[in-house]
Backbone as CSV, one residue per row, in Angstrom:
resi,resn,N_x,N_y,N_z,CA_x,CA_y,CA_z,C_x,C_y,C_z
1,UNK,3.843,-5.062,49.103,4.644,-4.461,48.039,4.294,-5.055,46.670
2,UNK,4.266,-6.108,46.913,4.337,-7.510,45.461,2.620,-6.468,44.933
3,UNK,1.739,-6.753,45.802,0.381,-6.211,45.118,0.079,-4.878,44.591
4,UNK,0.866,-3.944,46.089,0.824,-2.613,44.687,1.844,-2.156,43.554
5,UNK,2.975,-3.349,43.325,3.052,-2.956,42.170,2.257,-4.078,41.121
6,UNK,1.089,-4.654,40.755,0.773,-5.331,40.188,-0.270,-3.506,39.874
7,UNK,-0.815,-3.208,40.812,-1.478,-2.274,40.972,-1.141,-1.132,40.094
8,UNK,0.173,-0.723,39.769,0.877,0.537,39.005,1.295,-0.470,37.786
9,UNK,1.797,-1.886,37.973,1.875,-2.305,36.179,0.160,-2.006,35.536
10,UNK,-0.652,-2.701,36.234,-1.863,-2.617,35.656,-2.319,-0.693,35.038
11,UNK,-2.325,-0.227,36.105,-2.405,1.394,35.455,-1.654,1.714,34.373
12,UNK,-0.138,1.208,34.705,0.576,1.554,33.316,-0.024,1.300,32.172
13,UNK,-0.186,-0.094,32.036,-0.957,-0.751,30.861,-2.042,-0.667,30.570
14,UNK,-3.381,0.001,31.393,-4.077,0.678,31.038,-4.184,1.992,30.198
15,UNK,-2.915,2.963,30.883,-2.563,3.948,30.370,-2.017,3.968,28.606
16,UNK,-1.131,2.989,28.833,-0.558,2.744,27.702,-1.971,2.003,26.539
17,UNK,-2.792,1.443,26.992,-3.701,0.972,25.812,-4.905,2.324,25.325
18,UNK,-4.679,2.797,26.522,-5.501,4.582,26.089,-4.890,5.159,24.830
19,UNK,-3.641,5.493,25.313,-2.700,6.259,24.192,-2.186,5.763,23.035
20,UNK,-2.318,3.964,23.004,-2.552,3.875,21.477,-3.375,3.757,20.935
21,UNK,-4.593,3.711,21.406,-6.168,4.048,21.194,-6.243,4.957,20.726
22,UNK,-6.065,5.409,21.342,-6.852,7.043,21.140,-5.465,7.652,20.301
23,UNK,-4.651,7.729,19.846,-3.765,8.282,18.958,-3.899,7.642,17.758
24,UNK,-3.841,6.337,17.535,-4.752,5.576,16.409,-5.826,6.289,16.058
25,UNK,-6.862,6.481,16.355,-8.288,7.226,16.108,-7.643,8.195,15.810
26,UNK,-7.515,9.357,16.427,-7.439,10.628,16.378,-6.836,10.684,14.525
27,UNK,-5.347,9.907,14.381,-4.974,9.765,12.884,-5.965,9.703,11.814
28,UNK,-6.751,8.567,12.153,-8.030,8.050,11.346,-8.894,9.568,11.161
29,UNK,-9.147,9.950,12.047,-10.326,11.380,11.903,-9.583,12.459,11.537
30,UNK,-8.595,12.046,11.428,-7.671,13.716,10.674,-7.327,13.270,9.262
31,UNK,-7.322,12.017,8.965,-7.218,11.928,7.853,-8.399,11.941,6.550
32,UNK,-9.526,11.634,7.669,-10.748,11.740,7.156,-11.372,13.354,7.125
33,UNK,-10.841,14.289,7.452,-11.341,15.630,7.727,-10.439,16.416,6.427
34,UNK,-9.273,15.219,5.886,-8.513,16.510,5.004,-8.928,15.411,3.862
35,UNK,-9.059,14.270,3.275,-9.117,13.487,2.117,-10.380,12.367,2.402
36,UNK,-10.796,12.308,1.010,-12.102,11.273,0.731,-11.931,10.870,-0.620
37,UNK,-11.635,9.985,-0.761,-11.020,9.186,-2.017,-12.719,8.530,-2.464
38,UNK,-13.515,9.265,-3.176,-14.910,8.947,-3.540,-15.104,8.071,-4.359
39,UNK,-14.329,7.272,-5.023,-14.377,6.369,-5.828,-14.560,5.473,-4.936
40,UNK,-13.422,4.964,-3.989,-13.485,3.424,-3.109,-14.342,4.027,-2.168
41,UNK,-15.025,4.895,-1.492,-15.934,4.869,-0.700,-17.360,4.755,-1.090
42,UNK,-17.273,5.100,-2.587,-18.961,4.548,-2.763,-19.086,3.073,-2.954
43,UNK,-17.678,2.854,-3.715,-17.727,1.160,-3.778,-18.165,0.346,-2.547
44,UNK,-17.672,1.006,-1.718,-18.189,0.288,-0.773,-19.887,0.101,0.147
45,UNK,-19.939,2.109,0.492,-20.884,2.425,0.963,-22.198,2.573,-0.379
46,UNK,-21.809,2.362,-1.276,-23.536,2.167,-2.380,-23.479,0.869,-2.324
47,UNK,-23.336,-0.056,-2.280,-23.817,-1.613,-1.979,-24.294,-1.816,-0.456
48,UNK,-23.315,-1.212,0.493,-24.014,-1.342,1.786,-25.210,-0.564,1.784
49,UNK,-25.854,0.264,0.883,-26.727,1.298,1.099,-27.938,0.141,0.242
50,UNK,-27.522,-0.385,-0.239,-28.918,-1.035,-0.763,-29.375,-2.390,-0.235
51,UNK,-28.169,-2.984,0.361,-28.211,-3.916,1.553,-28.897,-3.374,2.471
52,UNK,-28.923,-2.077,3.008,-29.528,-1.833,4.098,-30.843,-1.303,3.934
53,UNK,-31.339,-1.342,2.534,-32.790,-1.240,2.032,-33.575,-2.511,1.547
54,UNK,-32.538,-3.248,1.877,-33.415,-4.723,1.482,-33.121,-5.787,0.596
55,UNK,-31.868,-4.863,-0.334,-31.685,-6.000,-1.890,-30.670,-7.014,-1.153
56,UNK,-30.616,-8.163,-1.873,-29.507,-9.172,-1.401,-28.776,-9.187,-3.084
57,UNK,-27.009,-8.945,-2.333,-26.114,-9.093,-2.792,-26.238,-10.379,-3.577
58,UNK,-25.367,-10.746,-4.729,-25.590,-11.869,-5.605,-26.595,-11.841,-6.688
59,UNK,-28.193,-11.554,-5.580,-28.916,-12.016,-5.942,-29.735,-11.033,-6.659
60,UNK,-30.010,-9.185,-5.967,-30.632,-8.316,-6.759,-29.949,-7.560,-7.272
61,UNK,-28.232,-7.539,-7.273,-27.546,-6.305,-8.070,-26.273,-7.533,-7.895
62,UNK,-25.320,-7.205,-8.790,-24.164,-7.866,-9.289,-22.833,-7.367,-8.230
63,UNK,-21.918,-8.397,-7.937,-20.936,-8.335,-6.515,-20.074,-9.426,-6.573
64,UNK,-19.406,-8.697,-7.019,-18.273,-9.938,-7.060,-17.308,-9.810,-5.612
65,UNK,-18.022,-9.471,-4.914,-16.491,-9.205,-3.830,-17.391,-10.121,-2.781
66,UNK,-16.390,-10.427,-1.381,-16.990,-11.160,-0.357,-17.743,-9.993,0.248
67,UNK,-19.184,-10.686,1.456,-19.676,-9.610,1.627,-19.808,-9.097,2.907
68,UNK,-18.854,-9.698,3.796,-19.086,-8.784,5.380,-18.827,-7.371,5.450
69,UNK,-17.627,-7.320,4.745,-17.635,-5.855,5.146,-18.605,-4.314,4.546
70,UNK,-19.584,-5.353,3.571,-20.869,-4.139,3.171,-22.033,-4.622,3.897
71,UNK,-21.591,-5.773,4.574,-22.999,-5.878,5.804,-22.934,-5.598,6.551
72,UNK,-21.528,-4.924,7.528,-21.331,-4.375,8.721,-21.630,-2.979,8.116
73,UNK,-21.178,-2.638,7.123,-21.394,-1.162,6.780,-23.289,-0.850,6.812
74,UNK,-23.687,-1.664,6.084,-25.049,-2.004,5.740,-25.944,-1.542,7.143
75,UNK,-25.336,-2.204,8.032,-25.548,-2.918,9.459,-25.926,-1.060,10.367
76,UNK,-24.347,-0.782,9.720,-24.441,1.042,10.865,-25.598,1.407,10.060
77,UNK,-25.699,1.352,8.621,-26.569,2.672,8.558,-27.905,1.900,8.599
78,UNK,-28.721,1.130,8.912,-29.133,0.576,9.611,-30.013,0.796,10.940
79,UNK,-28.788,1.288,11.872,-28.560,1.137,13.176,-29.004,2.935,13.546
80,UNK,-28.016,3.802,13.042,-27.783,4.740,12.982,-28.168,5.326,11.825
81,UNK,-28.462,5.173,10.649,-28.916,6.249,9.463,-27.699,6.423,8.796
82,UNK,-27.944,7.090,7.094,-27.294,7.044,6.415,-26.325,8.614,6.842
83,UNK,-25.687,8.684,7.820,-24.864,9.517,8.426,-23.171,9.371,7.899
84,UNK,-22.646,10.150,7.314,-21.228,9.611,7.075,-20.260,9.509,8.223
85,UNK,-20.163,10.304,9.076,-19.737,10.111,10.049,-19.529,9.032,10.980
86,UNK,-20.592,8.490,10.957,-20.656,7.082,11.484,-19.937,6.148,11.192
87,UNK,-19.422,6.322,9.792,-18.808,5.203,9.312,-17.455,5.663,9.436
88,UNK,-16.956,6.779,9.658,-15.595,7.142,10.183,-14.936,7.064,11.706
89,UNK,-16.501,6.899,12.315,-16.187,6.398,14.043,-15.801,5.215,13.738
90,UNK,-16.756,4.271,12.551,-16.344,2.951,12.722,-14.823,2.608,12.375
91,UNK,-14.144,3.080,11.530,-13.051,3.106,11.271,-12.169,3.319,12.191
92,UNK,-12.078,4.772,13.003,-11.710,4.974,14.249,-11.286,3.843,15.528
93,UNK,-12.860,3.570,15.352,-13.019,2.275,16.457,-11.662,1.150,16.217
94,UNK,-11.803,0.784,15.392,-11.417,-0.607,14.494,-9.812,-0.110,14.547
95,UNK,-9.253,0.812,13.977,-8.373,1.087,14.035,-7.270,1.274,15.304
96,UNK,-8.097,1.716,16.248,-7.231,1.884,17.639,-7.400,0.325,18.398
97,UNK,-8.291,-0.216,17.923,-8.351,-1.732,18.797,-7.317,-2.686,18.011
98,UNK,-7.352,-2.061,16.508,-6.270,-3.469,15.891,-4.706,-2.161,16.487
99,UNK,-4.624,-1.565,16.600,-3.325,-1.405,17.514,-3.006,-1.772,18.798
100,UNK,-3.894,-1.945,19.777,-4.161,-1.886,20.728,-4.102,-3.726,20.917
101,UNK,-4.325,-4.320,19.858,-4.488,-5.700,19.618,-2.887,-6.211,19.369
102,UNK,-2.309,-5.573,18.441,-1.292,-5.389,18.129,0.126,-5.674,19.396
103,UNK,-0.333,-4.389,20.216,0.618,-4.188,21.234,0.435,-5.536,22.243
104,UNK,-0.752,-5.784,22.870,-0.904,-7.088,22.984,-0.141,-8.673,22.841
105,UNK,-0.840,-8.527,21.647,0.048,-9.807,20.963,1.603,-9.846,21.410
106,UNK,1.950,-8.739,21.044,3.523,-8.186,21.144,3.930,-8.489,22.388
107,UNK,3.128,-8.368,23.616,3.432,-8.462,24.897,3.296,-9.919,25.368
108,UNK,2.400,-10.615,24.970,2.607,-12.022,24.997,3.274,-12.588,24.105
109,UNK,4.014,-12.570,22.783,5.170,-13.033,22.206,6.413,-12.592,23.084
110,UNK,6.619,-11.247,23.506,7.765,-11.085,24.646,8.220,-11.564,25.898
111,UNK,7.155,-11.586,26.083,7.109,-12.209,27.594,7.931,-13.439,28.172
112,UNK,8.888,-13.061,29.269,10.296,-13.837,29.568,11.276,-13.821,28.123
113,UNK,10.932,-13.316,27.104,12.069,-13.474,26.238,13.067,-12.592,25.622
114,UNK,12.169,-11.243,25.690,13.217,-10.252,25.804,13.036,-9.293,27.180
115,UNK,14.340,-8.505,27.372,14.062,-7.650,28.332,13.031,-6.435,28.342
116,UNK,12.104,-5.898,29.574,11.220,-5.749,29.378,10.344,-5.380,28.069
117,UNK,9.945,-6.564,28.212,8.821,-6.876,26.954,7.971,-5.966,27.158
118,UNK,7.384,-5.373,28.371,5.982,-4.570,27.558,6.421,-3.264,27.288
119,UNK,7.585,-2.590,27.642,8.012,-1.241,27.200,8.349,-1.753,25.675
120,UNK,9.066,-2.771,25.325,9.689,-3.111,24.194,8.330,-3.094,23.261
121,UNK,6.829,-3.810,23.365,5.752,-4.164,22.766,5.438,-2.918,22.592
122,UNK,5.381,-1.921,23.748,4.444,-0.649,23.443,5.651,0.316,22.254
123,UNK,6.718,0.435,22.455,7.542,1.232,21.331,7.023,0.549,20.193
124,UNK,7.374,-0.933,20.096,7.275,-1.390,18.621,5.996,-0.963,18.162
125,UNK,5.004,-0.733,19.235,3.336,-0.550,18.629,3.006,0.673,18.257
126,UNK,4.536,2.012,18.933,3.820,3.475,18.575,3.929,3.796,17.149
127,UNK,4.347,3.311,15.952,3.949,3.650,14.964,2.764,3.219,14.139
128,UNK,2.072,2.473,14.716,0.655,1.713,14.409,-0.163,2.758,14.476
129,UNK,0.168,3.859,15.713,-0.482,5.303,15.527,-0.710,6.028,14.079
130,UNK,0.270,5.753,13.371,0.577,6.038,12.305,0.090,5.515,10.930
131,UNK,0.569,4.524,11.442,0.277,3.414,10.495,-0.552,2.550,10.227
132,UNK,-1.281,2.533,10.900,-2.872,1.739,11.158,-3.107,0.775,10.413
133,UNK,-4.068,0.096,10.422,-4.768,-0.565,9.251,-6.119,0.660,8.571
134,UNK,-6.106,1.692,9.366,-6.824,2.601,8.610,-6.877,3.893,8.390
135,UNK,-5.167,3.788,8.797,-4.267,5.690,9.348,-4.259,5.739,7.926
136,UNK,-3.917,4.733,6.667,-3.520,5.542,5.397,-4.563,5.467,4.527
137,UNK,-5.566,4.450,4.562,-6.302,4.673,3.536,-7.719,4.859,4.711
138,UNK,-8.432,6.033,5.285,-9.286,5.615,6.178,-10.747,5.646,6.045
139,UNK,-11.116,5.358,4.962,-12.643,5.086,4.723,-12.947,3.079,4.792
140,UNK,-14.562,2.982,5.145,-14.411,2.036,5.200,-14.384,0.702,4.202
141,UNK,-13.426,0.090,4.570,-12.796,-0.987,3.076,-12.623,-2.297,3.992
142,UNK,-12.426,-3.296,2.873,-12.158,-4.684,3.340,-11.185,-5.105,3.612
143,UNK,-10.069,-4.614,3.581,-8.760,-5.074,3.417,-8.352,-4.887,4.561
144,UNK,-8.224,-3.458,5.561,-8.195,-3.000,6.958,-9.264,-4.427,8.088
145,UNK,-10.325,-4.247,7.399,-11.186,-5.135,7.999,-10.556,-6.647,8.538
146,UNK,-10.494,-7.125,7.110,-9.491,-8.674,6.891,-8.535,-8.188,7.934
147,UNK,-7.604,-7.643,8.130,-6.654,-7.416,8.916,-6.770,-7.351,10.339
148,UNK,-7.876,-6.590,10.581,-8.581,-6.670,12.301,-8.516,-8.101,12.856
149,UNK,-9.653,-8.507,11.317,-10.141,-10.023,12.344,-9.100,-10.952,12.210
150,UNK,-8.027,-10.914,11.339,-7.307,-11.851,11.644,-6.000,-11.485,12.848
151,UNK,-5.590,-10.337,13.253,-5.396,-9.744,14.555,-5.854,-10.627,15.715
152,UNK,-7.272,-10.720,15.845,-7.961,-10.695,16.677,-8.177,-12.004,16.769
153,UNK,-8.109,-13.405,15.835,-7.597,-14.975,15.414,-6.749,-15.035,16.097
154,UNK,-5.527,-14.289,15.544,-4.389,-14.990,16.403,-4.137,-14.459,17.529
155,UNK,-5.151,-13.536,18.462,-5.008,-12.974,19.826,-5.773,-14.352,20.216
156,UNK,-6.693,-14.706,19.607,-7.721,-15.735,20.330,-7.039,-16.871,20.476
157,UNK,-6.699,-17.370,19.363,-5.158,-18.605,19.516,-4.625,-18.700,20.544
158,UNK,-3.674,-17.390,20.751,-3.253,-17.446,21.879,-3.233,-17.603,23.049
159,UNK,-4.751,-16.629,23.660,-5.462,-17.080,24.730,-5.466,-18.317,24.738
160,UNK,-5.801,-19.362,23.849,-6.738,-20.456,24.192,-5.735,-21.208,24.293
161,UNK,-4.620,-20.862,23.293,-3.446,-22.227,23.647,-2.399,-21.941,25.004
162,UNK,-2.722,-20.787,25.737,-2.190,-20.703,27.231,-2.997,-21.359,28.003
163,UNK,-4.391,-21.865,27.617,-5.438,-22.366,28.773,-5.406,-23.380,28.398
164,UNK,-4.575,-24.419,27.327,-4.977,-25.560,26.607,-6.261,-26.012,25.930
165,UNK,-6.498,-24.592,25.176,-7.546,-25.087,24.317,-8.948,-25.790,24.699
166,UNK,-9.551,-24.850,25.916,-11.120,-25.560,26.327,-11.591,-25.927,24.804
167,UNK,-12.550,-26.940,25.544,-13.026,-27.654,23.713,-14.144,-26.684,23.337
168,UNK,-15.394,-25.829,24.206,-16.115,-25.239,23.447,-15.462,-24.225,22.863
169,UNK,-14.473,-23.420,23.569,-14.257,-22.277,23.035,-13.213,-22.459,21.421
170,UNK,-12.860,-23.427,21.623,-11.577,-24.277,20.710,-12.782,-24.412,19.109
171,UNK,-13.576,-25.070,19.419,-14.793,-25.682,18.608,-15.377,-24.170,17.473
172,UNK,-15.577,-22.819,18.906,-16.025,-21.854,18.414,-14.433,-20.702,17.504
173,UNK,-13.670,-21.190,18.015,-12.228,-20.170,17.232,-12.274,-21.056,16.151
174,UNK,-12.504,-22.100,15.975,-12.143,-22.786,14.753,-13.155,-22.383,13.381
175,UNK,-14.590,-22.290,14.052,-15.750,-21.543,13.066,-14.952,-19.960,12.789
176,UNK,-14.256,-19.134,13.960,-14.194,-17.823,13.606,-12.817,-17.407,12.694
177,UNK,-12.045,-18.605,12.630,-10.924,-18.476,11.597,-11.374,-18.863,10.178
178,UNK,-12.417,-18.625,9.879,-12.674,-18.694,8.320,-13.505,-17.464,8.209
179,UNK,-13.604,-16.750,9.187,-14.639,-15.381,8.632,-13.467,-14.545,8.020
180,UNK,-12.310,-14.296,8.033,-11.647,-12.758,6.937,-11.753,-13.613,5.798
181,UNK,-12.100,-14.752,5.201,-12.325,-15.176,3.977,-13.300,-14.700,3.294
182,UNK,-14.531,-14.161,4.354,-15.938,-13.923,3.771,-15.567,-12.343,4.480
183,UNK,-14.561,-11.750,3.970,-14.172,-10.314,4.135,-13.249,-10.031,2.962
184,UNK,-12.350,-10.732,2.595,-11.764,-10.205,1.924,-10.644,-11.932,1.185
185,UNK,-11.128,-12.304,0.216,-10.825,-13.618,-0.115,-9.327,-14.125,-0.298
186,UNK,-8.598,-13.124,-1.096,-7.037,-13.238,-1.246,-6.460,-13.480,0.242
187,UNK,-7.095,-12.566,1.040,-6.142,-12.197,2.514,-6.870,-13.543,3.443
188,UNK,-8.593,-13.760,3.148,-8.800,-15.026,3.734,-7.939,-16.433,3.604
189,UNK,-7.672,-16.607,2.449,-7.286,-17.720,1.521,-6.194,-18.218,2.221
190,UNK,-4.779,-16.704,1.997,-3.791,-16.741,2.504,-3.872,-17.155,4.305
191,UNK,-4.493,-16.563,4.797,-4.541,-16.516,6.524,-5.039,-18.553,6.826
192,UNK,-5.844,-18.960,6.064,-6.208,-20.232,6.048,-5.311,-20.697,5.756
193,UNK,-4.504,-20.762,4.608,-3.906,-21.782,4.279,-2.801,-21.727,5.440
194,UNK,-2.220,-20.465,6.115,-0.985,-20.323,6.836,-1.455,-21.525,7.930
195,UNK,-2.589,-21.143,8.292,-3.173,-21.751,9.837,-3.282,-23.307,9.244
196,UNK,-3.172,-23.986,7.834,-3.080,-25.129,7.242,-1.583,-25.723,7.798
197,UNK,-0.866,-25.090,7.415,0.547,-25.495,7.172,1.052,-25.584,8.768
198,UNK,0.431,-24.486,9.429,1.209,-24.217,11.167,0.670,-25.717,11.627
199,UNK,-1.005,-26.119,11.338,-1.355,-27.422,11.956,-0.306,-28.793,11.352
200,UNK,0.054,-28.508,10.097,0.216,-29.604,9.654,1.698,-29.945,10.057
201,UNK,2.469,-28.867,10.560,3.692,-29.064,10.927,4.091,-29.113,12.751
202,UNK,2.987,-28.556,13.271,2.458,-28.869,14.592,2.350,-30.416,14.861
203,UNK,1.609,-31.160,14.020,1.213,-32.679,13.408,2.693,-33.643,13.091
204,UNK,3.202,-32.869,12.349,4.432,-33.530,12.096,5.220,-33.563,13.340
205,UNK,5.744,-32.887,14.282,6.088,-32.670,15.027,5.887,-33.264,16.309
């Protein structure tokens, strides 16, 4: 009994990470099929376009912004060609995983503490459908970006501080909590200094 229902939670929660997946996306590509705000999308995609011909940022055209998120952009067309589309899957992508990341988190902050936590995690997560980090503004930008990876920090945190922190993997989260800095600097700055203050009162403690 005990195993097949581990068997139907697991499907559930499979099920359930489909449908905020894929309802996340779907937002993203409908929003991209009725609006294109061409100002912030060349900002972005004409620097990744000359990155991906060879110039270096800083050094052959002027950039004041951090630069991962015109080297991942850089990176698709690249990979794939200067296709616009591509860069709206990427959005897509990104978007249903930081919900999907989201609900997650939610389910391990719940867990034993409120009553059922993962129905409770998945409601709180169905407006992320909505609301995305790239349902309202959905071309690709840094700010959505910053937001993924630091999502995806404190999913890793978590993991690691349920296993007590193996030292390689501990060694390697500690290098990957300074990358939304070299995405987006205000939101890096802030996310560092928080993870400053949590150690230092962890310390005190």
């Amino acid at each position: 009994m005990t195993n097949h229902r581990t068997i139907y939670e697991r499907v559930l929660e499979l099920l359930a990470g489909i449908v905020l997946f894929s309802g996340t996306a779907a937002v993203v590509w409908w929003q991209n099929s009725r609006l294109t705000v061409l100002y912030d999308l060349s900002g972005v995609l004409e620097p990744a376009t000359r990155i991906a011909q060879g110039d270096l940022p800083y050094l052959d055209f002027p950039f004041p912004y951090a630069p991962l998120t015109f080297v991942t952009q850089a990176l698709v067309i690249r990979l794939t060609g200067a296709i616009y589309w591509h860069h709206i899957a990427y959005c897509c992508l990104l978007a249903g995983s930081a919900t999907v990341l989201t609900w997650r988190l939610l389910v391990y902050l719940f867990n034993e503490r409120v009553p059922a936590p993962r129905l409770t995690a998945f409601l709180l997560s169905v407006p992320l459908m909505i609301l995305g980090i790239y349902c309202v503004f959905p071309h690709p930008f840094y700010d959505p970006d910053a937001a993924f990876v630091i999502l995806l920090a404190i999913f890793l945190l978590l993991r690691f501080e349920s296993k007590g922190f193996p030292t390689v993997q501990t060694v390697l989260l500690g290098a990957f909590l300074v990358v939304p800095l070299f995405i987006k600097q205000n939101i890096g700055l802030g996310f560092l200094g928080s993870i400053g203050l949590a150690l230092l009162f962890m310390i005190a403690m």
